[in-house]
Every structure is written in structure tokens, then in C-alpha cells.
C-alpha positions in Angstrom: 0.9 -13.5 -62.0 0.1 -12.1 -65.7 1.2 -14.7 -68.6 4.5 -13.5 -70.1 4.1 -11.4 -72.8 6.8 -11.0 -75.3 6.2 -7.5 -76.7 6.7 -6.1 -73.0 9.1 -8.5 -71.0 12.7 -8.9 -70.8 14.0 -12.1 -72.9 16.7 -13.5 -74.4 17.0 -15.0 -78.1 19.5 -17.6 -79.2 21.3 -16.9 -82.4 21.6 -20.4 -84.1 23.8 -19.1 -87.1 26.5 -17.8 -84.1 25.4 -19.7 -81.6 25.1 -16.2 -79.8 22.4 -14.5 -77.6 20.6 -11.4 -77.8 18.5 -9.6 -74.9 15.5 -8.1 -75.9 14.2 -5.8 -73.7 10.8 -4.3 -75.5 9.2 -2.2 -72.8 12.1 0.2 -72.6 10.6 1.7 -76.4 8.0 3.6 -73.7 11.2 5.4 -72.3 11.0 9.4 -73.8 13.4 10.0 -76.1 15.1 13.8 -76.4 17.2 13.2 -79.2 17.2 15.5 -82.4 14.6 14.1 -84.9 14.6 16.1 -88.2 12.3 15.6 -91.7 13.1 14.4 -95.0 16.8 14.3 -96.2 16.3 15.7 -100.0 20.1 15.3 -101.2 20.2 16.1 -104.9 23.6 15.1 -106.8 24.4 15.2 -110.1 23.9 11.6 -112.5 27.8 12.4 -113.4 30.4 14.3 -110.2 34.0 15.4 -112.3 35.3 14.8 -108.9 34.3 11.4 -108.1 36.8 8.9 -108.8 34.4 6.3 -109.8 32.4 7.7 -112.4 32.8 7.0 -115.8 35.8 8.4 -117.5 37.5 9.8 -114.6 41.1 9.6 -112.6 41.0 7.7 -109.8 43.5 8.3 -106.7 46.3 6.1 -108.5 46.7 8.0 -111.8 44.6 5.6 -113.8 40.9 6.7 -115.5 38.0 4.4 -115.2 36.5 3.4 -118.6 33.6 4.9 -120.1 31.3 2.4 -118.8 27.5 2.2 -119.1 25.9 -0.7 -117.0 28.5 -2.3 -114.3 32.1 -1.6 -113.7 35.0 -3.5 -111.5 38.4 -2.6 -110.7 41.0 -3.9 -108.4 40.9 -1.7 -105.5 43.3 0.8 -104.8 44.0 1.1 -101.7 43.2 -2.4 -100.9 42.9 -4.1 -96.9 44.8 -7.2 -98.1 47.4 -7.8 -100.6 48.8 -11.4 -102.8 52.4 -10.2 -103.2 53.6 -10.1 -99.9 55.9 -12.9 -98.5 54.2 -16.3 -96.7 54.0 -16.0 -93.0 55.9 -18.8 -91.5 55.1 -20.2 -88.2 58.8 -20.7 -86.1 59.2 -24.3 -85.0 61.0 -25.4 -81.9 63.9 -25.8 -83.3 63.7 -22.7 -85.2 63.1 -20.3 -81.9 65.9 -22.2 -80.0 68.5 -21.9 -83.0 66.6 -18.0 -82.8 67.9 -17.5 -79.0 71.2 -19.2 -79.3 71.7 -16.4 -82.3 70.2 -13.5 -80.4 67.4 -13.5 -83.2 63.6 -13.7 -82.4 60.5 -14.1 -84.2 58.7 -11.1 -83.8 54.8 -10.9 -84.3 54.8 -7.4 -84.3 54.6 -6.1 -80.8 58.0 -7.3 -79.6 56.6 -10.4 -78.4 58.2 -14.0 -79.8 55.9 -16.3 -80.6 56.3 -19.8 -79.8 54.8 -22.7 -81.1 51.5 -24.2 -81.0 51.4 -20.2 -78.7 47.4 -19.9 -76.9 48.2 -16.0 -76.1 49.9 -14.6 -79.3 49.4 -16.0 -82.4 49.7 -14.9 -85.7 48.5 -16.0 -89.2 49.5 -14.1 -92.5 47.1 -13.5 -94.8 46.9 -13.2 -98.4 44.2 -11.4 -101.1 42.5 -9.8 -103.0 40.1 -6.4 -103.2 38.2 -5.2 -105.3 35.4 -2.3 -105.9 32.5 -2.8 -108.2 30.4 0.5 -109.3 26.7 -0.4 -109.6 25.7 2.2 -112.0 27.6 4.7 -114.1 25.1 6.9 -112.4 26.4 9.4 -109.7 23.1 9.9 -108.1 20.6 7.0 -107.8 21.3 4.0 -104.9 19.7 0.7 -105.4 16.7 1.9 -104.2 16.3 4.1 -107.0 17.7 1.8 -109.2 15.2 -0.6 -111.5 14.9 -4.2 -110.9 16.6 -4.8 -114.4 19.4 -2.5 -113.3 20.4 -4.0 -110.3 20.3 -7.7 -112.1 23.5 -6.4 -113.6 24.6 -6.2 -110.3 23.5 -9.5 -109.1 25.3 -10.9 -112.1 28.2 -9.1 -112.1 28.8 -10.7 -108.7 28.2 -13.7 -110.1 31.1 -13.1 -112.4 33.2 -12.0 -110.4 32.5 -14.9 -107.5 33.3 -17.4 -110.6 36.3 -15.8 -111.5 38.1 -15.5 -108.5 37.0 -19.4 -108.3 38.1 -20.7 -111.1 41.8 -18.5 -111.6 42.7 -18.3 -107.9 43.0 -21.5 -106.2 45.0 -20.4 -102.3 41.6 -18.0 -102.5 39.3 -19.5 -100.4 36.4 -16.9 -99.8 35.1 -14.1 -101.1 33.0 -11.6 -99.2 30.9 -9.5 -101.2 29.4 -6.3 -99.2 28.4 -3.1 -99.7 28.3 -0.3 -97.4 25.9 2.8 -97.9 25.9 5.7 -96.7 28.3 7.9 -94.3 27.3 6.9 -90.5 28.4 3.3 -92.5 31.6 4.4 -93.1 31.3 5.2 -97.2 33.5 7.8 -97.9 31.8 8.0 -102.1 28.1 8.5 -102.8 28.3 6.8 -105.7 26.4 3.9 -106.0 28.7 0.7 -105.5 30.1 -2.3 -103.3 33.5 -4.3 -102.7 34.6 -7.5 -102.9 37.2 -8.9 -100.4 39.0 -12.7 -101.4 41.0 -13.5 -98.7 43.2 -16.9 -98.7 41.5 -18.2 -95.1 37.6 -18.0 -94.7 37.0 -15.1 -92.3 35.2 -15.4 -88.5 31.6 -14.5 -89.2 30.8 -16.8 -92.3 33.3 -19.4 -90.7 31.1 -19.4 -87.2 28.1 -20.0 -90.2 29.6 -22.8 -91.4 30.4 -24.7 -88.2 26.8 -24.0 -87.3 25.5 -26.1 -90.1 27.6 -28.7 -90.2 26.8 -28.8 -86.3 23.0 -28.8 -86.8 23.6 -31.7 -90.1 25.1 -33.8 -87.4 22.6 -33.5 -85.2 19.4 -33.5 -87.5 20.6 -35.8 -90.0 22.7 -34.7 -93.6 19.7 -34.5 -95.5 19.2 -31.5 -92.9 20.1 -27.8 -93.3 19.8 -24.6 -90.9 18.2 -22.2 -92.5 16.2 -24.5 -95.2 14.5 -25.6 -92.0 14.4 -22.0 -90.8 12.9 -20.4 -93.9 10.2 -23.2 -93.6 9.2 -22.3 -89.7 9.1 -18.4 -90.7 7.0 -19.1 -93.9 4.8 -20.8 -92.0 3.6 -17.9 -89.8 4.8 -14.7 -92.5 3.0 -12.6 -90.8 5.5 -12.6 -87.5 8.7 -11.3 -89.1 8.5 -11.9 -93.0 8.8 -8.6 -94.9 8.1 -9.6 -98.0 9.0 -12.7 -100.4 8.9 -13.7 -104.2 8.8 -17.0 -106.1 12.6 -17.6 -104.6 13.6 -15.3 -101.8 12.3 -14.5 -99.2 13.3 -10.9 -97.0 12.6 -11.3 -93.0 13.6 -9.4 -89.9 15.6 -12.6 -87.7 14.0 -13.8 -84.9 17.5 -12.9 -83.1 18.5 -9.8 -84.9 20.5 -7.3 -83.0 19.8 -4.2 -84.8 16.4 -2.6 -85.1 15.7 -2.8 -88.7 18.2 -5.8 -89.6 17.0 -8.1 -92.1 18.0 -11.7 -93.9 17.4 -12.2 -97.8 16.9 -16.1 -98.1 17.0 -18.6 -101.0 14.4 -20.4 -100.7 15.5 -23.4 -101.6 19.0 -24.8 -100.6 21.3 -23.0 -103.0 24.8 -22.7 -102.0 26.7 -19.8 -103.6 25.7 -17.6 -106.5 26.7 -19.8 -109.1 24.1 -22.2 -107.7 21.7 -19.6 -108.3 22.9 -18.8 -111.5 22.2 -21.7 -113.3 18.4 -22.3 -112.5 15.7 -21.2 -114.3 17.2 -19.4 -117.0 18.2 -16.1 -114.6 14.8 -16.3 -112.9 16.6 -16.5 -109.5 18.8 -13.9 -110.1 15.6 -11.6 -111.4 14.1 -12.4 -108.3 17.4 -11.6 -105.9 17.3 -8.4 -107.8 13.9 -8.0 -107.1 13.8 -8.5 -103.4 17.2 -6.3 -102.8 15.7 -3.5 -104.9 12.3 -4.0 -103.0 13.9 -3.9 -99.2 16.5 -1.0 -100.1 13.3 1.0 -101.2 11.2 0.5 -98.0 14.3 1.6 -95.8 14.2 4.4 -97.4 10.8 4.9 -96.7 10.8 4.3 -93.5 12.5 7.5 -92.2 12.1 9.4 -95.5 15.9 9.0 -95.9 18.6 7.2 -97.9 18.9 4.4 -95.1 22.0 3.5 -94.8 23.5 -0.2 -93.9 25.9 -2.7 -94.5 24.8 -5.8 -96.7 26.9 -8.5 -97.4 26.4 -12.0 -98.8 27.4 -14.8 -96.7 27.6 -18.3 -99.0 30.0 -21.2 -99.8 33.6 -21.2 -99.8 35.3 -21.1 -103.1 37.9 -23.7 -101.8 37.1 -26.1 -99.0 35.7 -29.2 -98.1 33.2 -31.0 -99.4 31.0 -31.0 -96.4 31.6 -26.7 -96.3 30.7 -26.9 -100.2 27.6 -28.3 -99.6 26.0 -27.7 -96.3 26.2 -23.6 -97.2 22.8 -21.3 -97.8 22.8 -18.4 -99.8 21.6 -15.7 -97.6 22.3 -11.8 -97.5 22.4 -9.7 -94.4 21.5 -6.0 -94.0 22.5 -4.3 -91.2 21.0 -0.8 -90.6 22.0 1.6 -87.5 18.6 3.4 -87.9 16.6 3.2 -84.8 14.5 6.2 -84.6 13.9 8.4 -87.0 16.6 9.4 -89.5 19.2 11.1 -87.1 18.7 8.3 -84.4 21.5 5.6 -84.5 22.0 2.7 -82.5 25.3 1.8 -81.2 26.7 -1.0 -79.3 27.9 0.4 -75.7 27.5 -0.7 -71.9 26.4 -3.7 -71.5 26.4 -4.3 -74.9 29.6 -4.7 -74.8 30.7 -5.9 -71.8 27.5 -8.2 -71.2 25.7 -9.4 -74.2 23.9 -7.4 -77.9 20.4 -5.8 -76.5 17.5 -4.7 -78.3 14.1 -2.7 -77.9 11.8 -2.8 -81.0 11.1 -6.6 -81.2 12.6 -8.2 -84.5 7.7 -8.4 -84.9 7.4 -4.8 -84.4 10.2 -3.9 -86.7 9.1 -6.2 -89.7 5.5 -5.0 -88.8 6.8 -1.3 -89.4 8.8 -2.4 -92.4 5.6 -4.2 -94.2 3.9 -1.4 -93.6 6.5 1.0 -95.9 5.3 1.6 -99.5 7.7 0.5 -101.9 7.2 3.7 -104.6 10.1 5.6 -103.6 9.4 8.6 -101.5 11.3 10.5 -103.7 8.9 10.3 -106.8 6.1 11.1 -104.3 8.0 14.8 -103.6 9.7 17.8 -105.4 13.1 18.1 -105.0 14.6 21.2 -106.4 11.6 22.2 -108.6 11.5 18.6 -110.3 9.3 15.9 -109.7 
């Protein structure tokens, strides 16, 4: 029998960060493909929309106008997922539900059901926050691919500000999930260039799953251990299996268990915890070079198909609030996740098996850093002419 070869047979890869498995099945990217595959996408918008409600100087949906601003810009969001002025959810006690029946009165969780204490089947937590939407330019028409590395610093730091903030003035807040998501088959209903901020009183499942997993792997390694430090070091080791591209403190790699085709991890390179961490070495240097990888990676997704690639980034890092063993086992990392898989018009989706089974994949997470190290990162845009300009 032939050795097994991992670019054409079926094989499973374990998640650490989830503790989660993915099924790779690369011989099935010989299978024709039908689908619609069409050229460049040469959108040209305006640098300022009068309709948009997040450029400068314009009304948003809840009657008040944005500031004239030049560089960065954050408001509380308007129509926001969580709120901090609604009432604390209490959980009934025995006593409570009993004194409940005897008076005909239930706790209701919402669909009719009482729930009792200490309940396995319905249980219900209330949950407090904050949103927020932060414009990355006063620019209606660039995306941080066609942003400069200077530009989207402002970015980074306005993050940082922000993280800091909700820190230090909101104690019951206990995480805050910066993300950003670009583009329409992502959900963004504006163009214009800009991300959100979520600060939510409990620490929600994804980063929360992240956080057990290194605490797990400190206990089992030692405390001097982390998870991804120890990661970053394996995949450095051999960058030429699924590293992208790296600076003096980052480093931007396709996962060896990523789900989605072109999915990729931005990495401190050494253990910082949140963005304050990073904030306070070097005199900005990590920041410039955060900037420098995010502007780098949004530019040869965009190359790739010849298309403003869209995705969902967020940045997974400590709690603001928790214990100390949370505060400092956390990495700094970024996610991207991109629902490309083809060409421009081809998407991805979870179905099937997928979701009854287990995540699968086609393109190995080598073949899709190999395709993304291989992108030029000069804009495609400045290589064209769009609408008679260069």
C-alpha cells in the first residue's frame, strides 16, 4: 500500500484552541466545478456618500450627525445587540418558584417554560453591555487594504483606546470583542470602511473555550507554558508550511486546523496578552507592526480573486475583568475568516455533514497559505484603470 499522503487523503485535524476537529478531505479539489466564475469586481465609490450615515458630518439613523472627523471616529452604536440599562436577570430559588405556584405566578424564560433551579434543559442568563461602531477612515471608498500602514495604526490604536477605556470606567464589563466584518456575503450592510466593538458583562463562548484551553494546556505543560507561544514556535520553525508572511512581531499563518479555505491567525510573537500589553513596548513598534501585517493580509485577499475579499476579523485577547490566571495565560491573536473558496463568486458554506457530522475542508490549510504567499501585495487596483483613472 502507498505511504499516506496528506495533500490527497482523507484526515482529520484537532483544533487545540476548541478542542474541536476538522476533516480534511483534499482530493475532492479534482471534482469539476460548474459554478459561475466571473473577473475582476471594479466597484468605484465616492471618498465622501451624502447618504452614508457614517461619514463625516452626516445624520445617522437616530437624528444625531457624526462630527467632522479626519483620522478615526467612534460612537455608541445605534441600534446596539446588548444594552446596560435593562433590569438584572434573577435566577428563581426554590423557595421563590414554590411561593411562585402557591400564587399562580411563574418565572417565565421566555417561551412559557418556568425555570427551576440549578435547570440542565432551560436556563437563562441576562446579559448586560455595551456596542459600539468605530469608522476607520473618514474615507467612503478605500478598505484596509487600500489603506496605508500609518492609517490603519490609527486603527490599531484607537482600539487600544477604546479596549482601555471600557477597562478602566466599566468594571461588571468583562470582555470586549473587537471585529470587523467586510463586505456584503459577511453581513455588512455600509461600505464604508469600519468595525464594532461588543463589551458584554460575561466573556462570550468562543474566546471563553480559548481560555480554558490554555489554562488546560498550563496545567499540563507546566505555568511557564503557553498554547500558542509554543505554537508560533513549531510553525516558525518550518514557515514555509503555512506561514504567510511575518514581521519583527507578528506573524500571519493559515492554521493547521482552519475550517475555511483562506482563514488565517495574526500572532504576537511573543506572549502579549491584550492590546494594552502591546501598547506599551517598544515605543508603538508593535502596534506599527500589527498595522503592518493586517494591512499586508487584507491586500493579498484581495489579490487573490481580484476582489474586495470579504471576511470577518476579530481579535480574541484577555478579559478585561477576570482572574488572574485568565489575565495572564491569554495570547493576542486575530482571526480572519473568509468565505472565498473559488474564485470571487464561489462561497463556502457550512451544510450536510458539516453540520450534522463535523467542519470539512478541501484546499489543505499548505495549499491555501501556498496560494496566499504567492499574492502580490501592490494592490490590484493601482495595477488597473478603473473608470478612466489609474
Amino acid at each position: 500500500m502507498a505511504a499516506f499522503d496528506f495533500n490527497n487523503d482523507s484526515h482529520r485535524r484537532y483544533n487545540p484552541l476548541t478542542k474541536s476537529w476538522v476533516l480534511c478531505s483534499p482530493h475532492r479539489t479534482q471534482r469539476p466545478w460548474q459554478g459561475q466564475q466571473e473577473g475582476p469586481q471594479l466597484e468605484k465609490r465616492p471618498t465622501y456618500d451624502e447618504t452614508c450615515y457614517l461619514c463625516p458630518g452626516n445624520q445617522r439613523a437616530n437624528g444625531e450627525h457624526n462630527p467632522k472627523y479626519t483620522s478615526t471616529f467612534v460612537f455608541p452604536n445605534d441600534y446596539a445587540a446588548v444594552k446596560s440599562d435593562q433590569p438584572e436577570y434573577i435566577k428563581p430559588s426554590r423557595q421563590q418558584q414554590q411561593h411562585n405556584t402557591n400564587d399562580s405566578q411563574q418565572q417565565d424564560n421566555g417561551d412559557g417554560l418556568e425555570e427551576e433551579e440549578d435547570d440542565d434543559l432551560f436556563c437563562v442568563d441576562g446579559v448586560r453591555g455595551e456596542c459600539h461602531v468605530i469608522c476607520f477612515s473618514p474615507r467612503h471608498d478605500v478598505t484596509m487594504a487600500e489603506m496605508t500602514k500609518d492609517e490603519v495604526k490609527l486603527v490599531v490604536q484607537e482600539w487600544t483606546r477604546s479596549y482601555k477605556s471600557i477597562k478602566q470606567e466599566r468594571p461588571w464589563i468583562r470582555y470586549v470583542q473587537i471585529f470587523e466584518n467586510k463586505g456584503a456575503a459577511m453581513g455588512c450592510s455600509n461600505p464604508h470602511p469600519h468595525g464594532q466593538m461588543w463589551c458584554t458583562e460575561s466573556v462570550p463562548q468562543e474566546p471563553q473555550q480559548e481560555l480554558v484551553a490554555f489554562h488546560d494546556y498550563q496545567t499540563k505543560h507546566g505555568q511557564d507554558r503557553c498554547l500558542l507561544c509554543d505554537y508560533v514556535k513549531r510553525e516558525l520553525a518550518q514557515p514555509e508550511k503555512r506561514v504567510v508572511m511575518q514581521n519583527d512581531s507578528f506573524v500571519c499563518l493559515v492554521p493547521f486546523w482552519a475550517v475555511w479555505p483562506f482563514e488565517v491567525m495574526v500572532l504576537s510573537k511573543r506572549h502579549c496578552t491584550d492590546l494594552l500589553d502591546l501598547a506599551g513596548a517598544d515605543n508603538g513598534k508593535e502596534q506599527e507592526d500589527l498595522a503592518d501585517i493586517l494591512r499586508r493580509i487584507a491586500c493579498r485577499y484581495d489579490n487573490l480573486f481580484e476582489c474586495s475579499f470579504p471576511y470577518s476579523m476579530g481579535i480574541h485577547q484577555a478579559p478585561t475583568h477576570g482572574d488572574a490566571d485568565q489575565l495572564k495565560s491569554a495570547h493576542l491573536h486575530l482571526h480572519f475568516y473568509p468565505p472565498l473558496l473559488r474564485s470571487a463568486t464561489v462561497r463556502k458554506f457550512l451544510v450536510g455533514f458539516e453540520l450534522l457530522g463535523e467542519p470539512q475542508r478541501d484546499l489543505t490549510p499548505e495549499q491555501a497559505a501556498q496560494r496566499l504567499r504567492d499574492c502580490s501585495e501592490t494592490h490590484y487596483k493601482k495595477t488597473l484603470k478603473i473608470n478612466g483613472a489609474s
